[in-house]
mmCIF file of the N, C-alpha and C atoms, coordinates in Angstrom:
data_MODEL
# 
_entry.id   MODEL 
# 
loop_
_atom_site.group_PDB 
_atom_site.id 
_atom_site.type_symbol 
_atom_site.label_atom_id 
_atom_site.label_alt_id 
_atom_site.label_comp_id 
_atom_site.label_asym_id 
_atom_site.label_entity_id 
_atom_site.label_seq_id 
_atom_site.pdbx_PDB_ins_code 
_atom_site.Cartn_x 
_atom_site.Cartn_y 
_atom_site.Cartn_z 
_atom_site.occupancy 
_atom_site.B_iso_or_equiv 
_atom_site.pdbx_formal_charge 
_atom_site.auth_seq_id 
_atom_site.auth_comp_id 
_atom_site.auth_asym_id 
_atom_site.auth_atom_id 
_atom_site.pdbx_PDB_model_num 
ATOM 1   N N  . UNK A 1 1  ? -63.009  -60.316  -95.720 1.00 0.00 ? 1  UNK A N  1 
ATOM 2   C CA . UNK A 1 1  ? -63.224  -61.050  -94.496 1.00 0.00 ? 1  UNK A CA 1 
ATOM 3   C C  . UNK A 1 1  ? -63.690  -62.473  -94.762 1.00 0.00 ? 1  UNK A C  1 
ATOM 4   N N  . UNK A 1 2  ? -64.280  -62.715  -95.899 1.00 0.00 ? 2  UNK A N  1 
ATOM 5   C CA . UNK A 1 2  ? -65.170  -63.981  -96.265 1.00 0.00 ? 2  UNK A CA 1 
ATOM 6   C C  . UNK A 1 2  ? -63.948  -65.156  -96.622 1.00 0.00 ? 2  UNK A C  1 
ATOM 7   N N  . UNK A 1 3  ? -63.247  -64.757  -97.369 1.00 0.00 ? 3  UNK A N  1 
ATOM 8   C CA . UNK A 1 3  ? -62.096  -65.590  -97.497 1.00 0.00 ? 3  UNK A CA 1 
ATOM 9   C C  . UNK A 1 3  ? -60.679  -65.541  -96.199 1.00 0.00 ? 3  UNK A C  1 
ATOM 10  N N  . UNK A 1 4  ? -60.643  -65.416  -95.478 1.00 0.00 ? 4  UNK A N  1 
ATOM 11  C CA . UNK A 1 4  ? -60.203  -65.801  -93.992 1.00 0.00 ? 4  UNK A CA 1 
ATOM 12  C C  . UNK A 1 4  ? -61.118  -66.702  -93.034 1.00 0.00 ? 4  UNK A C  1 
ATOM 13  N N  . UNK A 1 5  ? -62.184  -66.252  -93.208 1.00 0.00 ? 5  UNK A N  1 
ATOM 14  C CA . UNK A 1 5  ? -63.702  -67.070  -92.723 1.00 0.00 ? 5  UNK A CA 1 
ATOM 15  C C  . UNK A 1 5  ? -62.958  -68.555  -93.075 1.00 0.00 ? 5  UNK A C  1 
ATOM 16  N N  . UNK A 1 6  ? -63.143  -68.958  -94.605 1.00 0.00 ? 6  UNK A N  1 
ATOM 17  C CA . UNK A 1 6  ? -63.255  -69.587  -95.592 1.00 0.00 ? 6  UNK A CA 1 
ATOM 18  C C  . UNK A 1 6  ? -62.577  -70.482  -95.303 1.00 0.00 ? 6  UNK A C  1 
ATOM 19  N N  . UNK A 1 7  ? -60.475  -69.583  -95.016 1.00 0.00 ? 7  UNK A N  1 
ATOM 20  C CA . UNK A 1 7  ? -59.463  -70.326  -94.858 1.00 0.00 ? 7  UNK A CA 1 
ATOM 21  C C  . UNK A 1 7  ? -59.260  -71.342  -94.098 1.00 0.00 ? 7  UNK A C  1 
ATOM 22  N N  . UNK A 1 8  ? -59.852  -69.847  -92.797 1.00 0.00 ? 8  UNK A N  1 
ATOM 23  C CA . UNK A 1 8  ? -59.426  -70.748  -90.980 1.00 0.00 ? 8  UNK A CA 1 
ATOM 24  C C  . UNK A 1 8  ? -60.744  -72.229  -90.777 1.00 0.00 ? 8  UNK A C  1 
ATOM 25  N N  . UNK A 1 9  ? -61.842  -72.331  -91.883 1.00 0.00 ? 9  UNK A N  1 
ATOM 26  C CA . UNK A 1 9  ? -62.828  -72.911  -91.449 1.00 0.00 ? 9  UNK A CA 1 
ATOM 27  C C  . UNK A 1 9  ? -61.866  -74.272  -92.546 1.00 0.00 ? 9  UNK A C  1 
ATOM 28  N N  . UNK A 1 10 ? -61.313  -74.305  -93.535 1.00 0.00 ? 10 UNK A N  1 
ATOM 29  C CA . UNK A 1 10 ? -60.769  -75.046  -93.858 1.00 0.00 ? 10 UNK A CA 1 
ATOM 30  C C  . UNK A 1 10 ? -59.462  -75.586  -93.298 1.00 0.00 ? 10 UNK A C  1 
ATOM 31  N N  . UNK A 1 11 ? -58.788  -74.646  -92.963 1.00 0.00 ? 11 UNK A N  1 
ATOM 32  C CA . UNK A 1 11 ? -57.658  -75.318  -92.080 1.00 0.00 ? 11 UNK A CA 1 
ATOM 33  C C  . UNK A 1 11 ? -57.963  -76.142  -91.033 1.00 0.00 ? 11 UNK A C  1 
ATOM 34  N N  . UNK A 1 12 ? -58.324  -75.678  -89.993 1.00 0.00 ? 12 UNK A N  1 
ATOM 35  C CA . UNK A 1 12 ? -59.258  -76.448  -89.175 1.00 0.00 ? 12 UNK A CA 1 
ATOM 36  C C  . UNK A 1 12 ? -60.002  -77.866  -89.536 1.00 0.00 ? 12 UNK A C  1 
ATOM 37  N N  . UNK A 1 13 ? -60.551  -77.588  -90.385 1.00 0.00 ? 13 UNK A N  1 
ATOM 38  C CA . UNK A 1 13 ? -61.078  -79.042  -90.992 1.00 0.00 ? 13 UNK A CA 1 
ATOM 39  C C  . UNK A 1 13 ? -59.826  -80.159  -91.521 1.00 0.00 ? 13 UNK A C  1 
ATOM 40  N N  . UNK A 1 14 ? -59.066  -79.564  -91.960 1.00 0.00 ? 14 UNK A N  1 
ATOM 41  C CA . UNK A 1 14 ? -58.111  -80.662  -92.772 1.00 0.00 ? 14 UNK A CA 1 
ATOM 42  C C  . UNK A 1 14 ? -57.279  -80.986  -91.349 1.00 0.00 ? 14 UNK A C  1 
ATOM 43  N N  . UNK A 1 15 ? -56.861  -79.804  -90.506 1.00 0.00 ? 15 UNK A N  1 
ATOM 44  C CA . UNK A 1 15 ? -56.248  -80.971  -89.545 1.00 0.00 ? 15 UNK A CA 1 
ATOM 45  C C  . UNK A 1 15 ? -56.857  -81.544  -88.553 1.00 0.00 ? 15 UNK A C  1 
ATOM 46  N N  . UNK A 1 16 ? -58.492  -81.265  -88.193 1.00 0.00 ? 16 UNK A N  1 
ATOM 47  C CA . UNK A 1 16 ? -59.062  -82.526  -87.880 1.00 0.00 ? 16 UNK A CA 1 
ATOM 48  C C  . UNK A 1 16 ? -58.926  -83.658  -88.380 1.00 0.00 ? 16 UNK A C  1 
ATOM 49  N N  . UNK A 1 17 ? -59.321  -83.620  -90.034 1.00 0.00 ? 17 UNK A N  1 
ATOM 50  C CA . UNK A 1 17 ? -59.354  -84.653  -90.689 1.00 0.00 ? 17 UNK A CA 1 
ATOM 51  C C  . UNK A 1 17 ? -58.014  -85.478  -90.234 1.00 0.00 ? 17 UNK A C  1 
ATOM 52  N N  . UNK A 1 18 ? -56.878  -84.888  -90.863 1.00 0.00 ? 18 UNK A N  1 
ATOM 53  C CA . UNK A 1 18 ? -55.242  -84.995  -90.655 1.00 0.00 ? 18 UNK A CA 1 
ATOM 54  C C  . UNK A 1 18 ? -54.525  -86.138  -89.549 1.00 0.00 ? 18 UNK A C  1 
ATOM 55  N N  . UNK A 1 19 ? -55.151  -85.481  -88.133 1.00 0.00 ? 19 UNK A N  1 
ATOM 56  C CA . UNK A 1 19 ? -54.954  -86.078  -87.027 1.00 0.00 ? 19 UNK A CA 1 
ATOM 57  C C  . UNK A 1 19 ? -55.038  -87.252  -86.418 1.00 0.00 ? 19 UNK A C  1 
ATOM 58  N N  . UNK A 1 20 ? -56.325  -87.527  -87.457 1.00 0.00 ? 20 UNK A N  1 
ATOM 59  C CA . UNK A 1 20 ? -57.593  -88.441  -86.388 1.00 0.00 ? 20 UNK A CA 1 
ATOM 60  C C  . UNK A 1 20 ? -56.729  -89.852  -86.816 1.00 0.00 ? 20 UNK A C  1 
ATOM 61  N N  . UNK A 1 21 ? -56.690  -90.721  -86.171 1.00 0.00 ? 21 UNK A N  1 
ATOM 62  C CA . UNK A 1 21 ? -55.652  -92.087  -85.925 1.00 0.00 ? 21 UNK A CA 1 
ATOM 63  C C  . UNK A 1 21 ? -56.566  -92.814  -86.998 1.00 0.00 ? 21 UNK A C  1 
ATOM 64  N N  . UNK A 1 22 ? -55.830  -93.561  -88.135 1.00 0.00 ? 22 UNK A N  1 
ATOM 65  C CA . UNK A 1 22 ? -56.003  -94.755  -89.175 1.00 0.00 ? 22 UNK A CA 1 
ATOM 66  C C  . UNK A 1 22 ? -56.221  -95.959  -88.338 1.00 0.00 ? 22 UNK A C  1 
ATOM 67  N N  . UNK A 1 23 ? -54.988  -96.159  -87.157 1.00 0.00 ? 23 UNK A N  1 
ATOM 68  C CA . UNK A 1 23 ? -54.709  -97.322  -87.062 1.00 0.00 ? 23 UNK A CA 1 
ATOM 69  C C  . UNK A 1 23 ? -55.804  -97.790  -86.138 1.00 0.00 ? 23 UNK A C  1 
ATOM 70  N N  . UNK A 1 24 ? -56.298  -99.275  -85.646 1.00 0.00 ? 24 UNK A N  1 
ATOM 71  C CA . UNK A 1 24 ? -57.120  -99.194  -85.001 1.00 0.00 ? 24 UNK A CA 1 
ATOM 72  C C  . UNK A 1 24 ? -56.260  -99.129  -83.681 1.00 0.00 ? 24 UNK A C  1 
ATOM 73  N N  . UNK A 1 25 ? -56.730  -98.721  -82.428 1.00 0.00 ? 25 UNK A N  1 
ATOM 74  C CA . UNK A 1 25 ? -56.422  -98.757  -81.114 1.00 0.00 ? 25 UNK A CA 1 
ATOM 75  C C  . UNK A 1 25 ? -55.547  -100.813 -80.639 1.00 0.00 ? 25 UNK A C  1 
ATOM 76  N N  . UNK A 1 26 ? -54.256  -100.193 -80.318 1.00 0.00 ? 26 UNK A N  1 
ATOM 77  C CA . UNK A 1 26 ? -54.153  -101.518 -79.603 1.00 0.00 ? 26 UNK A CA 1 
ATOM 78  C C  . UNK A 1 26 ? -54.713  -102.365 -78.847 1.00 0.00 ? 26 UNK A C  1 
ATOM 79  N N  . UNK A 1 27 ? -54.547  -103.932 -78.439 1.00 0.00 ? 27 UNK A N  1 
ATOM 80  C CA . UNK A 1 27 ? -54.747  -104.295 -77.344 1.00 0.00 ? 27 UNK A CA 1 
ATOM 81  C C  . UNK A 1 27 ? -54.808  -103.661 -76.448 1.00 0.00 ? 27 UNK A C  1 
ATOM 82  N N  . UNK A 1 28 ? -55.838  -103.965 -75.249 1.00 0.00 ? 28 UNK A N  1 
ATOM 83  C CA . UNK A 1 28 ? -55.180  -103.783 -73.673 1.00 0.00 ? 28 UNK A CA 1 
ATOM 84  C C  . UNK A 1 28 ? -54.128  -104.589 -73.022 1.00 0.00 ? 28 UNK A C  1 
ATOM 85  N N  . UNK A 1 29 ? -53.241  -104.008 -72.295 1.00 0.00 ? 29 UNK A N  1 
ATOM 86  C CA . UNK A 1 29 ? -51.957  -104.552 -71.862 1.00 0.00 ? 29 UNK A CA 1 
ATOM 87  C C  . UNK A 1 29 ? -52.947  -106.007 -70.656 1.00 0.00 ? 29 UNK A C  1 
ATOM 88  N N  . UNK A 1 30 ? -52.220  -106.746 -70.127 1.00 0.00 ? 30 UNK A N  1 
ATOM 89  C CA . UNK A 1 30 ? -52.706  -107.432 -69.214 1.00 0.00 ? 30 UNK A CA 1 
ATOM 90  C C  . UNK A 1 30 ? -52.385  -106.911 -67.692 1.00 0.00 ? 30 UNK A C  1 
ATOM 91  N N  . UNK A 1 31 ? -53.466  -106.994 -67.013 1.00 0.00 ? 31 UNK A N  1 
ATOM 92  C CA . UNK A 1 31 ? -53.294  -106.397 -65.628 1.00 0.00 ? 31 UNK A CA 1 
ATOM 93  C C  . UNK A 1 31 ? -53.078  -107.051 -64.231 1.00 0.00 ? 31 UNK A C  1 
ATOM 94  N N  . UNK A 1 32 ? -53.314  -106.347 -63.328 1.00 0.00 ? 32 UNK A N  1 
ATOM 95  C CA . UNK A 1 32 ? -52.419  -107.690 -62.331 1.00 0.00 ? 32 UNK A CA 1 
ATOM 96  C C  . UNK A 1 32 ? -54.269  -108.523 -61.677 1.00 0.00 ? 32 UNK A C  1 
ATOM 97  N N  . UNK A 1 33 ? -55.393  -107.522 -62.456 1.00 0.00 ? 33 UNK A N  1 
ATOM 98  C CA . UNK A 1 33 ? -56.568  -108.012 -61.955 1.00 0.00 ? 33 UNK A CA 1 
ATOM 99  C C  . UNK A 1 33 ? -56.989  -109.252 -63.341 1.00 0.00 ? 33 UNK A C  1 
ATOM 100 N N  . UNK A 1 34 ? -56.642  -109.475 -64.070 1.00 0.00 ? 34 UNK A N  1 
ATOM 101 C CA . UNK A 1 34 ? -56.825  -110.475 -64.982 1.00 0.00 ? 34 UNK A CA 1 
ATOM 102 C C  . UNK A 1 34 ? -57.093  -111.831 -64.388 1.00 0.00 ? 34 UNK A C  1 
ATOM 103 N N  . UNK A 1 35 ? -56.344  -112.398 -63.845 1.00 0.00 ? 35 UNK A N  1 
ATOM 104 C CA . UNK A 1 35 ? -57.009  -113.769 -63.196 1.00 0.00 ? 35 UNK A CA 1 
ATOM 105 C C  . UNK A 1 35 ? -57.918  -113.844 -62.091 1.00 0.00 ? 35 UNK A C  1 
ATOM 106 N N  . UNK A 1 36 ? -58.475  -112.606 -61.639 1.00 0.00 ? 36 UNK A N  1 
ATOM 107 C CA . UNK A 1 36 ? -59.685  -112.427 -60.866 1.00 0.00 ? 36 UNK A CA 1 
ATOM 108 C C  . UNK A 1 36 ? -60.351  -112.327 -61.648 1.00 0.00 ? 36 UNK A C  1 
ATOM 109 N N  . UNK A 1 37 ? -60.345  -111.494 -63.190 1.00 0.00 ? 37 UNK A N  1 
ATOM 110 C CA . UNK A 1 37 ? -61.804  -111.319 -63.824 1.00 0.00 ? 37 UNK A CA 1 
ATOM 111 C C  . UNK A 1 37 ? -61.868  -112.454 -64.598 1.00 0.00 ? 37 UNK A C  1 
ATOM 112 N N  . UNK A 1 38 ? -60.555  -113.655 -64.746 1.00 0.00 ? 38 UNK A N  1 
ATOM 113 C CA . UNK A 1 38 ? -61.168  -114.707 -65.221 1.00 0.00 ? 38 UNK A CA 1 
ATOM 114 C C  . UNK A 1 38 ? -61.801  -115.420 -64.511 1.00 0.00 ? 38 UNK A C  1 
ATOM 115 N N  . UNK A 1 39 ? -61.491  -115.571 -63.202 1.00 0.00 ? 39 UNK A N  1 
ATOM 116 C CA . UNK A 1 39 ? -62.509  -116.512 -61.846 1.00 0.00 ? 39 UNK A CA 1 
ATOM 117 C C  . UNK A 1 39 ? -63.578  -115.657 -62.171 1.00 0.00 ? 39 UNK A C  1 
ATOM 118 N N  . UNK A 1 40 ? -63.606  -114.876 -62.047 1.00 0.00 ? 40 UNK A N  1 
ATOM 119 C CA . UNK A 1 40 ? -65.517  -114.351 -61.691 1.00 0.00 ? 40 UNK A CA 1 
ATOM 120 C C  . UNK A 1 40 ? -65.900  -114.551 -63.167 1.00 0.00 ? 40 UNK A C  1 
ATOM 121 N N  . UNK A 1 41 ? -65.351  -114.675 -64.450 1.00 0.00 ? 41 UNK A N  1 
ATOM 122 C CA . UNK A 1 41 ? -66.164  -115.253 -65.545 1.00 0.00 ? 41 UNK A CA 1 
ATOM 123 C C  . UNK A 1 41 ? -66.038  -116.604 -65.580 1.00 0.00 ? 41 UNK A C  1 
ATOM 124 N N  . UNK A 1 42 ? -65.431  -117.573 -65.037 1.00 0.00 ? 42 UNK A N  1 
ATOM 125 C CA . UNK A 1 42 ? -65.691  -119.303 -65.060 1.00 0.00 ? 42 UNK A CA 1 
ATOM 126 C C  . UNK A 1 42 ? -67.019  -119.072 -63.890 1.00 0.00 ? 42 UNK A C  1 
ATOM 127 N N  . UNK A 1 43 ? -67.377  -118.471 -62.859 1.00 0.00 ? 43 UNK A N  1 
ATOM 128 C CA . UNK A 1 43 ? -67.498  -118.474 -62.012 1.00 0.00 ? 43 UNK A CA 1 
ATOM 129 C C  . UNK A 1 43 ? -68.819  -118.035 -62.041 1.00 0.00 ? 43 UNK A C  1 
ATOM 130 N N  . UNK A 1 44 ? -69.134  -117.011 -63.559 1.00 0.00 ? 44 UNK A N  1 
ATOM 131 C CA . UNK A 1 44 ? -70.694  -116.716 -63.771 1.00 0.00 ? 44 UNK A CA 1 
ATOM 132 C C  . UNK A 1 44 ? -71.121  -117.902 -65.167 1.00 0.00 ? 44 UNK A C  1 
ATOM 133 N N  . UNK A 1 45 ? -69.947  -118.781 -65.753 1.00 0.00 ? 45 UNK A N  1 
ATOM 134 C CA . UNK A 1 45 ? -70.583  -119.691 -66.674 1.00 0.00 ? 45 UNK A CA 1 
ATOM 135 C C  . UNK A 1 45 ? -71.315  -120.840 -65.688 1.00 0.00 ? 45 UNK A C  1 
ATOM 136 N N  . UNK A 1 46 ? -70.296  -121.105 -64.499 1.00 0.00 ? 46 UNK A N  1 
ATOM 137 C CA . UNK A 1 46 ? -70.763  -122.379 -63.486 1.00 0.00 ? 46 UNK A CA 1 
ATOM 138 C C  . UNK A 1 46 ? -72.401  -121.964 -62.981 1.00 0.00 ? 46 UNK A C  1 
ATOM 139 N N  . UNK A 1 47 ? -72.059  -120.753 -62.780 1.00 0.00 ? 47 UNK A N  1 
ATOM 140 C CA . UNK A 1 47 ? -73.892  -120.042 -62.344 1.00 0.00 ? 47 UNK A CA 1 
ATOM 141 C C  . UNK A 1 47 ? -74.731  -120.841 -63.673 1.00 0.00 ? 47 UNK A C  1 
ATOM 142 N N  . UNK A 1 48 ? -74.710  -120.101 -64.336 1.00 0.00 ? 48 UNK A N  1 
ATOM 143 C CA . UNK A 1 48 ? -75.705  -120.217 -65.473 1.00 0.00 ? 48 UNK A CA 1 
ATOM 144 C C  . UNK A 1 48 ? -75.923  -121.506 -66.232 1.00 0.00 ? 48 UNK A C  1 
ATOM 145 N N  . UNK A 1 49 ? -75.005  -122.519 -65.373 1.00 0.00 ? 49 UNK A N  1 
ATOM 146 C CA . UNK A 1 49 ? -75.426  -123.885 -66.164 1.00 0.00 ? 49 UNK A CA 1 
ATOM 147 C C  . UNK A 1 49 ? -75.679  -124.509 -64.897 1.00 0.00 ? 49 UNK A C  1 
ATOM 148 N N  . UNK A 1 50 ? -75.761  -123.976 -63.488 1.00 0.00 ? 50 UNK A N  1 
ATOM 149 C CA . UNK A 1 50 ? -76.472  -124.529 -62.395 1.00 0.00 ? 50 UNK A CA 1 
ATOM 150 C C  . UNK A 1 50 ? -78.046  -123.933 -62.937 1.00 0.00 ? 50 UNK A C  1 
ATOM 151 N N  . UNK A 1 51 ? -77.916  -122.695 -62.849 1.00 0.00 ? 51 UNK A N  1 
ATOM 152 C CA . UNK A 1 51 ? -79.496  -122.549 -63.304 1.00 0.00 ? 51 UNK A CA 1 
ATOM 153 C C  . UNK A 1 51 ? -80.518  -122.693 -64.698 1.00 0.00 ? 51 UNK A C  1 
ATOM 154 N N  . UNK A 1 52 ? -79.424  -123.150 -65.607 1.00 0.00 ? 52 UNK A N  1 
ATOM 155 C CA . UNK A 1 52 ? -80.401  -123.760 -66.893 1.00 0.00 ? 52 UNK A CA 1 
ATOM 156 C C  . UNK A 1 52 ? -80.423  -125.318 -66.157 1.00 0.00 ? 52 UNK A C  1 
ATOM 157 N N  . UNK A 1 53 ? -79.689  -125.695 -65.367 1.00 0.00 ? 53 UNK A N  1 
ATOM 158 C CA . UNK A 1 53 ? -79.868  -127.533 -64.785 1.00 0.00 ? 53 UNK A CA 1 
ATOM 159 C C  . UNK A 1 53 ? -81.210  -127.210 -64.277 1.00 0.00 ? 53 UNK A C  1 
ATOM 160 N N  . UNK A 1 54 ? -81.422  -126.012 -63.352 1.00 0.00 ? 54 UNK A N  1 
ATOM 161 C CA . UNK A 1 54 ? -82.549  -125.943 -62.384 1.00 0.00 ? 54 UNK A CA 1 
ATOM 162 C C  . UNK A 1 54 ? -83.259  -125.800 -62.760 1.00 0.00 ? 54 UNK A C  1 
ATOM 163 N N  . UNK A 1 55 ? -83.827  -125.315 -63.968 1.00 0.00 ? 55 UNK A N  1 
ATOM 164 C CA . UNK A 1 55 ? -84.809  -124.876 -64.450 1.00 0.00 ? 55 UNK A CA 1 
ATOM 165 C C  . UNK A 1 55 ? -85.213  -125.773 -65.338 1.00 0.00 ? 55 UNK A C  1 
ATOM 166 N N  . UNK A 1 56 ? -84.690  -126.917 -65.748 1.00 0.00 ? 56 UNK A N  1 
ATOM 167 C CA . UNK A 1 56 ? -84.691  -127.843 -66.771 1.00 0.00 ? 56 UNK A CA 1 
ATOM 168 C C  . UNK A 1 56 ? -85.144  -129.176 -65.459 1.00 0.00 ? 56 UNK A C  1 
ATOM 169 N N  . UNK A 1 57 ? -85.048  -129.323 -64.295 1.00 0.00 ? 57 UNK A N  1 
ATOM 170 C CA . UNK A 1 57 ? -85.444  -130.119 -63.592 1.00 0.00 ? 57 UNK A CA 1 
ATOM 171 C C  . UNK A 1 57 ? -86.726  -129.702 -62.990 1.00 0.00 ? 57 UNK A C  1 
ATOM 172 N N  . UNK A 1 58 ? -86.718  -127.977 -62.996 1.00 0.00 ? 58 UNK A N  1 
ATOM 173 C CA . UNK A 1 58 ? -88.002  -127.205 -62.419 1.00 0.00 ? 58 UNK A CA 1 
ATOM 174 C C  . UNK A 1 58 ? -89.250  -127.762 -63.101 1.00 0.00 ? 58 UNK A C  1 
ATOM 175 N N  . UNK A 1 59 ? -88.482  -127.727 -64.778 1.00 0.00 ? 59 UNK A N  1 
ATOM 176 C CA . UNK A 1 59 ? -89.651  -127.554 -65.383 1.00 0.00 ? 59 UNK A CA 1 
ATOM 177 C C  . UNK A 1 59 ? -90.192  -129.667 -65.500 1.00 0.00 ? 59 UNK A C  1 
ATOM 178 N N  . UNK A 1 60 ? -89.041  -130.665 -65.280 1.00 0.00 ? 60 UNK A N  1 
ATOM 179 C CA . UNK A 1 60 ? -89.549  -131.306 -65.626 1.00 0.00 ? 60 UNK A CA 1 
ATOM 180 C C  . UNK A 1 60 ? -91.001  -132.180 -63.989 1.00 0.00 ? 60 UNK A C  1 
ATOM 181 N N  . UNK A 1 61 ? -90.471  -131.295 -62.960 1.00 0.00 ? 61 UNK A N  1 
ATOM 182 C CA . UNK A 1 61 ? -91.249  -131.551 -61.658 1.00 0.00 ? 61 UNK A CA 1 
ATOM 183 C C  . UNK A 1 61 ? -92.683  -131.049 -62.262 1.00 0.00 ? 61 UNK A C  1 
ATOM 184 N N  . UNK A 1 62 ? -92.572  -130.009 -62.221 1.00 0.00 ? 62 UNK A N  1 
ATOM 185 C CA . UNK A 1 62 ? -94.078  -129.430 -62.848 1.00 0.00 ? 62 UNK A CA 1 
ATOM 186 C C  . UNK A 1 62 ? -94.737  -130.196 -63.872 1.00 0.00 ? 62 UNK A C  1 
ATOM 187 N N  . UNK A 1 63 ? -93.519  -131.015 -64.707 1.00 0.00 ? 63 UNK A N  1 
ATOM 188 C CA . UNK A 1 63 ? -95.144  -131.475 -65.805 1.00 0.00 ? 63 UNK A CA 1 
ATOM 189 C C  . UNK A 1 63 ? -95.375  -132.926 -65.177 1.00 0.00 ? 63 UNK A C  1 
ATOM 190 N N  . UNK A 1 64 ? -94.192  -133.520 -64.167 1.00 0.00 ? 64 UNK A N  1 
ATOM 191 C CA . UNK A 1 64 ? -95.194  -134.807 -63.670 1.00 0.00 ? 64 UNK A CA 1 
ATOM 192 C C  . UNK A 1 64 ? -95.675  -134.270 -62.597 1.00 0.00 ? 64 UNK A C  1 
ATOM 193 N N  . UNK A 1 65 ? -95.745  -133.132 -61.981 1.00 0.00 ? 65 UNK A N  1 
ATOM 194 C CA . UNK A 1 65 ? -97.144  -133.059 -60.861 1.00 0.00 ? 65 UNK A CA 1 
ATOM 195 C C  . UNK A 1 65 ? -98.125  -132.794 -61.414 1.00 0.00 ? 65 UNK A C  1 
ATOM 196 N N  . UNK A 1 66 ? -98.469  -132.378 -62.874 1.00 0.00 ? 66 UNK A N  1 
ATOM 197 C CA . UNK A 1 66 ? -99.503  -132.229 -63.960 1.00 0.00 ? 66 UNK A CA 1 
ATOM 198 C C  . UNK A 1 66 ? -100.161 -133.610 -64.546 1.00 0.00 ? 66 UNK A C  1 
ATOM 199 N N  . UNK A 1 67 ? -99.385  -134.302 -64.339 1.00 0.00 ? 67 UNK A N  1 
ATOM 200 C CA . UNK A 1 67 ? -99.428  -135.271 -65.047 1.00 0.00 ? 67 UNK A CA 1 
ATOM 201 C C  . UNK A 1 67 ? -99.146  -135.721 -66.647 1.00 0.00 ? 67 UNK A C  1 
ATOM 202 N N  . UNK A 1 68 ? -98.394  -134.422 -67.309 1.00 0.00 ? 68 UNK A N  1 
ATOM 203 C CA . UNK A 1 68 ? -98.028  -134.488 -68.592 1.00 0.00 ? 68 UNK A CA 1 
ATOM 204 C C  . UNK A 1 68 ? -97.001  -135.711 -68.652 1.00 0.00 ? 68 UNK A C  1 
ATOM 205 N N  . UNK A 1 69 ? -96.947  -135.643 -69.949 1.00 0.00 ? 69 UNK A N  1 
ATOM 206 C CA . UNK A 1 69 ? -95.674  -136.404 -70.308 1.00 0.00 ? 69 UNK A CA 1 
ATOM 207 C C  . UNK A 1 69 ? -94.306  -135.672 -70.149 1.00 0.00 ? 69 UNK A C  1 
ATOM 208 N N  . UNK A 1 70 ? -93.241  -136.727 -69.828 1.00 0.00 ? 70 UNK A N  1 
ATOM 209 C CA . UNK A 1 70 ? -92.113  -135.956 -69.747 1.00 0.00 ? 70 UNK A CA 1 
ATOM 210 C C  . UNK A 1 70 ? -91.645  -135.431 -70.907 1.00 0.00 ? 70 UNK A C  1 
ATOM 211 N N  . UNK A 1 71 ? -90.885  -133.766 -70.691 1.00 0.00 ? 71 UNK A N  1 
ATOM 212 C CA . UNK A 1 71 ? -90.445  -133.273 -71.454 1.00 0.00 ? 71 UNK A CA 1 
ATOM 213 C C  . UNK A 1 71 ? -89.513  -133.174 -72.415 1.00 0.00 ? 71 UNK A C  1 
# 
């Protein structure tokens, strides 16, 4: 019985091994939503350089109502 055990636990293994894909996975094809998810990514860079502007003017209000030197 031990060597059937043995076999089926090796067969099994080699054509897991066997199966499993070398190649890496293709591209994704292009979809018909592609130039929407490029607007909403120009669309979150325009965000994030309105709010490093804001925060870079935030911060320079705060140090002349402090009276520091500008930053």
């Amino acid at each position: 019985m031990s060597l059937v055990k043995i076999t089926t636990i090796a067969m099994s293994v080699l054509f897991t091994v066997s199966c499993s894909p070398t190649d890496p996975p293709p591209p994704p094809k292009k979809t018909v939503f592609d130039p929407l998810t490029h607007q909403l990514d120009r669309a979150r860079d325009v965000q994030k350089t309105i709010d490093d502007s804001a925060a870079k003017q935030r911060a320079a209000v705060d140090s002349q109502e402090r009276g520091d030197n500008a930053p």
